[in-house]
N, C-alpha and C positions, 0 to 999 in steps of 0.2 A: 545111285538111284534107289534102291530098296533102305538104304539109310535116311535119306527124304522119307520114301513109302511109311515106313515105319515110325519117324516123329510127327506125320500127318496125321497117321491112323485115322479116324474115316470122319476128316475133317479135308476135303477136298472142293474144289471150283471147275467146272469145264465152262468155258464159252466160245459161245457157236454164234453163227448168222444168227439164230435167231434169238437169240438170248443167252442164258447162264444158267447151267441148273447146281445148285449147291448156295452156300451164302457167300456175301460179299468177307473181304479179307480172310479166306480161308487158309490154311497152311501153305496147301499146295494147290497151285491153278496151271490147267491144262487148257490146251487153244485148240481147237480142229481143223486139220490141215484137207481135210475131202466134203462134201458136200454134206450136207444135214440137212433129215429129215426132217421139216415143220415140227415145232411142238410144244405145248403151254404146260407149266406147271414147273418143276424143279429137282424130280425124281427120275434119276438115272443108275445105269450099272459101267462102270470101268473096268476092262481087265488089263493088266499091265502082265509082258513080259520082261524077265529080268535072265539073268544066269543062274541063276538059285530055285526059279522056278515061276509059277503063274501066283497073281496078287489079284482077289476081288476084292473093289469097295465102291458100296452104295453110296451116291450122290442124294443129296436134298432129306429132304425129312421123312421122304416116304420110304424109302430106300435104304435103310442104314444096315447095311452087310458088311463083313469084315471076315475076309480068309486067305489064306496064304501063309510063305511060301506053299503052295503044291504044284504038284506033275500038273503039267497043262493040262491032259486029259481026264484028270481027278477032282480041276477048276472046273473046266465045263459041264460035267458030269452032276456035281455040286451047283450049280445056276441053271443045269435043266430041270433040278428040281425045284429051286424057287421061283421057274419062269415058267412052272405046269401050267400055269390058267392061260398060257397065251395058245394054246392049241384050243380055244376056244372059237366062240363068237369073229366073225370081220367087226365087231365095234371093241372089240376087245383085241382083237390085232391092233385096231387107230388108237388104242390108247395105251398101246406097250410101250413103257418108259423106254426112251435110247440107250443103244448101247456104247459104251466107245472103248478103243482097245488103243493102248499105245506098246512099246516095246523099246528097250533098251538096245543101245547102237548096237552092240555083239552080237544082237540076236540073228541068226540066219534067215534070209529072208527065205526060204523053204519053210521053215518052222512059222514066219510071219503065215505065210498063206498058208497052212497048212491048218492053223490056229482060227484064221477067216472061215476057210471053208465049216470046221468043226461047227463053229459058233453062227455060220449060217441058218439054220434050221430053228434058232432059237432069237432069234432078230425078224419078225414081220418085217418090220422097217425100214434094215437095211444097218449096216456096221459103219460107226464114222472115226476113222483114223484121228488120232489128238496125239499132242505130246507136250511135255512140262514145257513152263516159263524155266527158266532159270531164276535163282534165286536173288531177289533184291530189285525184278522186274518194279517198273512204276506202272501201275493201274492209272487209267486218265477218270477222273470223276465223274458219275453214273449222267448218263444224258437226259436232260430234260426240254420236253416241248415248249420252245417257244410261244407257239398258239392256243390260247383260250381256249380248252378242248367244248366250252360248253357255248359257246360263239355263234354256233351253227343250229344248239339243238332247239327243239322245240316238244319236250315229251308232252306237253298236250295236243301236242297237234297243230295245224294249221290256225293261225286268226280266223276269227268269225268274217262273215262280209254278208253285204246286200245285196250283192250282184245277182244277178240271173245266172242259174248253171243252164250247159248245155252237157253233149253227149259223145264220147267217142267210144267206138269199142273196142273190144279186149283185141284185134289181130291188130287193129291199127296202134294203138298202143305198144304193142311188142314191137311190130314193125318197125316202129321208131325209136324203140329205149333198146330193142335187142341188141344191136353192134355194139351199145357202150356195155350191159351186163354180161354181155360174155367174153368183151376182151378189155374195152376202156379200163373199167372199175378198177381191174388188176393192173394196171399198170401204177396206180395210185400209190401199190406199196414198194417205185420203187425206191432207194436206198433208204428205206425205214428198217430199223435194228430190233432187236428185243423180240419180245411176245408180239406185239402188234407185227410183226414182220411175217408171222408164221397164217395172217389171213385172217378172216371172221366175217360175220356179218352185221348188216346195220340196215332199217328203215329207213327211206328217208319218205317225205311226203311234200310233194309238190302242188302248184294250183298252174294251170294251161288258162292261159287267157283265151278271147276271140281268135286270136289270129294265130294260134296254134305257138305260142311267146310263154317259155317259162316264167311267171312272174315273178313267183318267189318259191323258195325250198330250204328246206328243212329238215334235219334226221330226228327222228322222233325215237329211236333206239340204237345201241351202237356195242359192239363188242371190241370198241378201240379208246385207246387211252390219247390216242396222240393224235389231237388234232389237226397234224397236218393231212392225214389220209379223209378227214370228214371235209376238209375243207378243198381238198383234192375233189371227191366225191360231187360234193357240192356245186362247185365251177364248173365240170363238166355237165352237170344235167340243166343248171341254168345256161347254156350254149345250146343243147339240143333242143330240135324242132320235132313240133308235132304238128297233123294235121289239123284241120280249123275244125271244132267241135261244131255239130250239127244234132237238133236248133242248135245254133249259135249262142254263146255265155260260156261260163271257165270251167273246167273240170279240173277235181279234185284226185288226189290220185296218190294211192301208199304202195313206194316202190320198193321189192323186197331185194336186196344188192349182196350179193356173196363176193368177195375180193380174195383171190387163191395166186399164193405166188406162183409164179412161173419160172422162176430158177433160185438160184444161191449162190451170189457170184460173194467169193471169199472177202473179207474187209478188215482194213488195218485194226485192232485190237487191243495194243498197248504200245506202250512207247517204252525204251529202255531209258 
C-alpha cells in the first residue's frame, strides 16, 4: 500500500453515495465502505494508515496536501492546523470538506479507533471509512440523465392567460402542499448518485384552476442537473389537491421545494 501511496502522490479519487471528490482516472481510487456525509464540490482530506506510519493527501483542487510517512499523532496534529477555521462559524462546519481515513490490513484495529476518536474533534461531519480499489479495477462510464433536464422548466415563469384569478390563502395553501414539502419532495432523490443526490433546492411554479386541479407546473429554478428529480418533483404536485379558490378563477403560486436525503444506502460502484 504505501508503494501505491507513494506513485499516486496527491493524485487520488474517492467515491461516495454522493459523488466523487478528486478527478476522474486518477492513480489511485478509493470507495467508502460507511455512510457519507452529503456534500458538493470535490475537495476532501484522506488519511491512510499503513505500518510505516500515517499518510495525508488532499483530494480535489482545493485540497492539495501531501505528508507522510509520520506518527499518527504528529498527522493529526499537522491537519489540526490546516482544519483551524473549522472551529468556526455552523456554516462553516456545513462546509468542512470530508474526511475519509482508510488503513492497511495490519493495522490493529485499537489503533484504527484510537486514530477515529483523535481525528473526531477535527471532523464536524463525521469520518467515512474508504479503502482502495485494487489495481486494474474497470470504472463503468460517468452516468448521464436520460431526461431533458430543461423539459419541465419554465425560467420565465408561468404562460400568460385571460382567465379570471381567484383567491386562496397562505394556511390553505400549506395545508395542502405541506405533506409533499416536508416528506414527498425528498423521496424524489431516491436512487439518484452524484451531487444532485446530496439535495438542493428548486422553484417550481404552478397555476390551481377553479376546481382546486393543478393545471399546469413548472420549475422556474433548480439546483439539479438531473432531470429525473424535477420531473419527479413535478408529477407529484400536478396529482396534488388544493382547495377551490374563492372568488372562484386560478391561482398562481411559486412554490419554494427543499429536497434533503434521508439516508445513504451504499451502491454498487464499479465493476471488476
Amino acid at each position: 500500500l504505501d508503494a501505491r501511496i507513494q506513485v499516486a502522490d496527491n493524485d487520488h479519487q474517492v467515491l461516495t453515495r454522493w459523488g466523487q471528490a478528486g478527478r476522474e482516472s486518477a492513480r489511485m481510487v478509493w470507495v467508502a465502505l460507511t455512510d457519507t456525509p452529503p456534500f458538493r464540490g470535490d475537495g476532501a482530506y484522506l488519511v491512510i494508515l499503513t505500518d510505516r506510519g500515517a499518510y495525508l493527501r488532499g483530494v480535489g483542487t482545493h485540497t492539495r496536501t501531501r505528508l507522510g510517512a509520520l506518527p499518527p499523532a504528529d498527522l493529526i496534529s499537522e491537519l489540526g492546523e490546516i482544519l483551524h477555521h473549522l472551529e468556526g462559524t455552523p456554516e462553516q462546519h456545513a462546509a468542512a470538506p470530508p474526511l475519509f481515513l482508510s488503513a492497511e490490513s495490519g493495522i490493529p484495529l485499537e489503533q484504527i479507533a484510537r486514530t477515529l476518536q483523535d481525528l473526531t474533534p477535527l471532523a464536524p461531519r463525521g469520518i467515512t471509512l474508504v479503502v482502495p480499489l485494487p489495481e486494474g479495477t474497470r470504472m463503468p462510464a460517468p452516468f448521464e440523465a436520460r431526461v431533458d433536464p430543461q423539459g419541465g422548466r419554465c425560467p420565465d415563469g408561468l404562460p400568460d392567460t385571460e382567465e379570471a384569478y381567484g383567491e386562496l390563502t397562505a394556511t390553505a395553501l400549506q395545508n395542502a402542499a405541506g405533506p409533499f414539502l416536508t416528506e414527498g419532495a425528498s423521496a424524489c432523490l431516491a436512487g439518484i448518485q452524484g451531487p444532485d443526490g446530496a439535495g438542493g433546492r428548486m422553484t417550481v411554479a404552478l397555476r390551481i384552476d377553479p376546481a382546486g386541479t393543478v393545471k399546469h407546473a413548472c420549475v422556474t429554478a433548480s439546483d439539479f442537473s438531473d432531470g429525473r428529480i424535477e420531473a419527479c418533483v413535478l408529477g407529484a404536485v400536478l396529482r396534488s389537491r388544493f382547495p377551490q379558490p374563492t372568488p372562484e378563477g386560478i391561482v398562481d403560486v411559486a412554490l419554494p421545494v427543499r429536497l434533503v436525503p434521508t439516508h445513504s444506502p451504499l451502491q454498487p460502484l464499479c465493476g471488476r
